[in-house]
C-alpha positions as CSV (number, residue, x, y, z in Angstrom):
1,X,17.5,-7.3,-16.0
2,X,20.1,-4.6,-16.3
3,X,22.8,-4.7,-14.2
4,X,23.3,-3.0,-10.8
5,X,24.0,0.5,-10.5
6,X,26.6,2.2,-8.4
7,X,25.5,2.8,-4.4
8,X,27.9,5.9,-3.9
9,X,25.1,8.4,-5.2
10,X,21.6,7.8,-6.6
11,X,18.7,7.6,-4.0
12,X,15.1,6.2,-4.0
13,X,12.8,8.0,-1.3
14,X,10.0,5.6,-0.4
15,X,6.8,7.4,1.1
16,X,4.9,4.4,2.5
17,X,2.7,4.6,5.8
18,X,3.2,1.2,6.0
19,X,6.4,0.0,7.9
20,X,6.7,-3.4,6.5
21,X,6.4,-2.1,2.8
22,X,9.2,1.0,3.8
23,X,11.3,-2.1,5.2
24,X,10.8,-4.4,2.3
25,X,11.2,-2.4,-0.6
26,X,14.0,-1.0,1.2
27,X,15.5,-4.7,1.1
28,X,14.1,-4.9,-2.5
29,X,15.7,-2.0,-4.3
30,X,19.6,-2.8,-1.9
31,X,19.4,-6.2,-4.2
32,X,20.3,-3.8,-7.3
33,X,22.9,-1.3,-5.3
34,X,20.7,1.9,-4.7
35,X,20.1,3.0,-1.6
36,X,16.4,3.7,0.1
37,X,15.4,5.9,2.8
38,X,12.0,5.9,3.9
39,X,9.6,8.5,5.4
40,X,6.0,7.5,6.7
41,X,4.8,10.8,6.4
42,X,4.4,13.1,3.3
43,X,5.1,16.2,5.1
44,X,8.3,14.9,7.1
45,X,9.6,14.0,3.1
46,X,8.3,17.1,1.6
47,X,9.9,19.8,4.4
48,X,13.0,17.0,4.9
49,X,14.4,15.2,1.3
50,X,17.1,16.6,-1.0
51,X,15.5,18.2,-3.5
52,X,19.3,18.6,-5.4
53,X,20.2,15.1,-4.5
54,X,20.1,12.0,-7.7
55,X,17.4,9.6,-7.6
56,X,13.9,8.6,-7.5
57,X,10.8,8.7,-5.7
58,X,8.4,6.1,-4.9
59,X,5.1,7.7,-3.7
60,X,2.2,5.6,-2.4
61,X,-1.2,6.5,-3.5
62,X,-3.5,6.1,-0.6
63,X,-2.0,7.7,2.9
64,X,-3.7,9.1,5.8
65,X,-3.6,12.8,5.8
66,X,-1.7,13.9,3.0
67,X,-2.4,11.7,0.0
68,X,0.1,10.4,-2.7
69,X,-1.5,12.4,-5.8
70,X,-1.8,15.3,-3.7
71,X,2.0,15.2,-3.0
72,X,2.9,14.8,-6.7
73,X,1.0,17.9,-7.2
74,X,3.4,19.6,-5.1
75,X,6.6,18.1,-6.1
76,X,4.9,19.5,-9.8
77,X,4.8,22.7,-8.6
78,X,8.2,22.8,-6.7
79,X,10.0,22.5,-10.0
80,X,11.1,18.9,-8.3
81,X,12.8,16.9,-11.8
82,X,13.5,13.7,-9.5
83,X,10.8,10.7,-11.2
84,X,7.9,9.8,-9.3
85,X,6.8,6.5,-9.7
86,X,3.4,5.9,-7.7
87,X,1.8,2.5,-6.3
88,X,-1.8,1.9,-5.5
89,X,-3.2,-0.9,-4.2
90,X,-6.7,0.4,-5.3
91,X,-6.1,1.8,-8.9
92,X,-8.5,3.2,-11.3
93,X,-7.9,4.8,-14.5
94,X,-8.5,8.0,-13.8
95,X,-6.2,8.3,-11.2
96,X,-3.6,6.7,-13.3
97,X,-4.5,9.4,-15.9
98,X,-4.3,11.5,-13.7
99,X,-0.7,10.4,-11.8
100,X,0.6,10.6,-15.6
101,X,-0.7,14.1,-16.2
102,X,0.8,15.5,-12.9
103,X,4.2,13.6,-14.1
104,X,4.5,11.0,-12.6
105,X,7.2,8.4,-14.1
106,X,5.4,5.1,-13.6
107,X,2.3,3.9,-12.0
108,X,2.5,0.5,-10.4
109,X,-0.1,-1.5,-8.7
110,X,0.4,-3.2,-5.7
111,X,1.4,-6.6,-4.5
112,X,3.8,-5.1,-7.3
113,X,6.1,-7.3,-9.0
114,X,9.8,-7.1,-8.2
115,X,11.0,-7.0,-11.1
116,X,9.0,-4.7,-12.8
117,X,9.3,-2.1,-9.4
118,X,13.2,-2.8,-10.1
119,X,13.8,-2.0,-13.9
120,X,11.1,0.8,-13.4
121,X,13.7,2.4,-10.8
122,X,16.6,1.8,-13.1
123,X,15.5,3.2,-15.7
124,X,14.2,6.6,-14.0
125,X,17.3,7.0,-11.9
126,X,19.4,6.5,-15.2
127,X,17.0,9.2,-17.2
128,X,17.9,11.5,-14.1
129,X,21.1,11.3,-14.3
130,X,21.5,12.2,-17.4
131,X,18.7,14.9,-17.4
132,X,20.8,16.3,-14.9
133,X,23.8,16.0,-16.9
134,X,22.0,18.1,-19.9
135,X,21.1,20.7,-17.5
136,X,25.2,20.9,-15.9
137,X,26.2,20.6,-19.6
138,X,23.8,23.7,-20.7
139,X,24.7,26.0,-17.6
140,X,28.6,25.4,-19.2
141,X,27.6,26.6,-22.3
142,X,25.8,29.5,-21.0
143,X,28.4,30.7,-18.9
144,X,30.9,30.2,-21.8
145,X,29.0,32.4,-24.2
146,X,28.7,34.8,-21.5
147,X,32.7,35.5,-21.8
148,X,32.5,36.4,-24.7
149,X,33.3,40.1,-26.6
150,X,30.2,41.2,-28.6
151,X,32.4,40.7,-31.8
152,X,32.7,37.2,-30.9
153,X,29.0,36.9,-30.7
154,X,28.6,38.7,-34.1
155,X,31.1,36.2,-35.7
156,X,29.7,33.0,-33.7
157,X,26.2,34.2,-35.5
158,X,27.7,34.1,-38.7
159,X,29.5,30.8,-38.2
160,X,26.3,29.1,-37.3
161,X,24.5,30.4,-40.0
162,X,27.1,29.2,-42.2
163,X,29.3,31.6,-43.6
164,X,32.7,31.2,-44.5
165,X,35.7,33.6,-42.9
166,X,35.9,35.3,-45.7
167,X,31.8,36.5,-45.8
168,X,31.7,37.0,-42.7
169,X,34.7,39.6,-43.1
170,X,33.2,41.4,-45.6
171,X,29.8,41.5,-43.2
172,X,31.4,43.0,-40.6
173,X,34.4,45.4,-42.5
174,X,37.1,42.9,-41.0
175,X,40.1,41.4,-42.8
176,X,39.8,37.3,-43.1
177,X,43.3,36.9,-40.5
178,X,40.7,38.9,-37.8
179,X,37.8,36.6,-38.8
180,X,39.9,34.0,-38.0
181,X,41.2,35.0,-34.6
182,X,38.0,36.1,-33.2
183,X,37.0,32.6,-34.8
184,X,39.8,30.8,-32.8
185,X,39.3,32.8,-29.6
186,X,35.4,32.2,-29.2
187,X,36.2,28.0,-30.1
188,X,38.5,28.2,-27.3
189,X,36.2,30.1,-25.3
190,X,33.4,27.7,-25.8
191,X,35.2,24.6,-25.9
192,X,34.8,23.2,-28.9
193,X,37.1,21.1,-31.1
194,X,34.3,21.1,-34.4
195,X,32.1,23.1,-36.3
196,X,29.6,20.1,-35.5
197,X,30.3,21.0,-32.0
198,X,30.1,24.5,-31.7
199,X,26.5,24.2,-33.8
200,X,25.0,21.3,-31.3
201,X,26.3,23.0,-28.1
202,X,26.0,26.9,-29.0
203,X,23.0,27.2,-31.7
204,X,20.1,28.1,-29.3
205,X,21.8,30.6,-27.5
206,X,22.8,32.4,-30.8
207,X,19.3,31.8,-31.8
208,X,18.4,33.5,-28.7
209,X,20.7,36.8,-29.3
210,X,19.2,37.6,-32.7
């Protein structure tokens, strides 16, 4: 099993009408250091949980009222990026086709196994974390590129498309020494120590400007 993760930050939401399950997964998923909060309603979790917040979500299938698929439907539709992973005691294959095609993470049937339930977890709580470090690590680069002159965006097209200082010069009427300044201003502007760099972090957005 991996090892535990740290308890200062990820969450796992358990929806569970059942108390003893809220209370024993809670126990469960504290074995590995994450923390649990559960809700025995849909609706409390939907109009009360952290939708900005690290984690997972572990949705039970069958609930009175508001059932579990129906709330993956809406946590779809909400834009919600937190994984879902569902449990049924009753599961069929549609509905796990259809859990999977509204999202959902994992689909787990109950009395579920521990240890499955607890690598399952791990694993989407790690794959959100680092979704959501993509996303911070985009927004930077966005708002980098943003600062920057239109020549810089001119040159930074060139560069990614491969020219050297001195093509790009003549493609724009510039001596090479301007070339590279603009050159050096937009790598400090974007923070990047490489060419490499600058390509990986940099090379949709130019895409996007042509």
């Amino acid at each position: 099993m991996n090892p535990p993760l740290s308890p200062l930050s990820p969450l796992i939401h358990l929806i569970d009408d059942d108390h003893g399950v809220r209370d024993a997964l809670t126990l469960l998923i504290g074995t590995v250091g994450l923390r649990a909060q559960g809700w025995p309603e849909p609706q409390a979790f939907l109009d009360g949980f952290d939708r900005n917040g690290i984690g997972a979500i572990v949705l039970d299938v069958r609930m009175p009222g508001l059932g579990g698929l129906a709330v993956l439907d809406t946590l779809t539709a909400q834009g919600v990026d937190q994984p879902v992973i569902m449990l049924t005691g009753h599961g069929t294959v549609e509905m796990c086709r259809r859990a999977f095609k509204a999202g959902a993470a994992e689909f787990l049937e109950k009395p579920v196994d521990d240890e499955q339930l607890l690598e399952a977890l791990q694993h989407a709580v790690r794959q959100h974390v680092r979704s959501r470090e993509r996303a911070q690590a985009d927004q930077a680069a966005r708002e980098r590129h943003a600062q920057l002159s239109e020549r810089e965006r001119e040159v930074l097209g060139f560069i990614v498309a491969g020219l050297t200082n001195k093509e790009i010069a003549r493609a724009l009427a510039l001596s090479p020494r301007t070339v590279e300044t603009h050159r050096a201003n937009l790598f400090a502007k974007l923070a990047c120590d490489s060419l490499a760099q600058l390509i990986r972090r940099y090379g949709a957005l130019v895409g996007a400007d042509v």
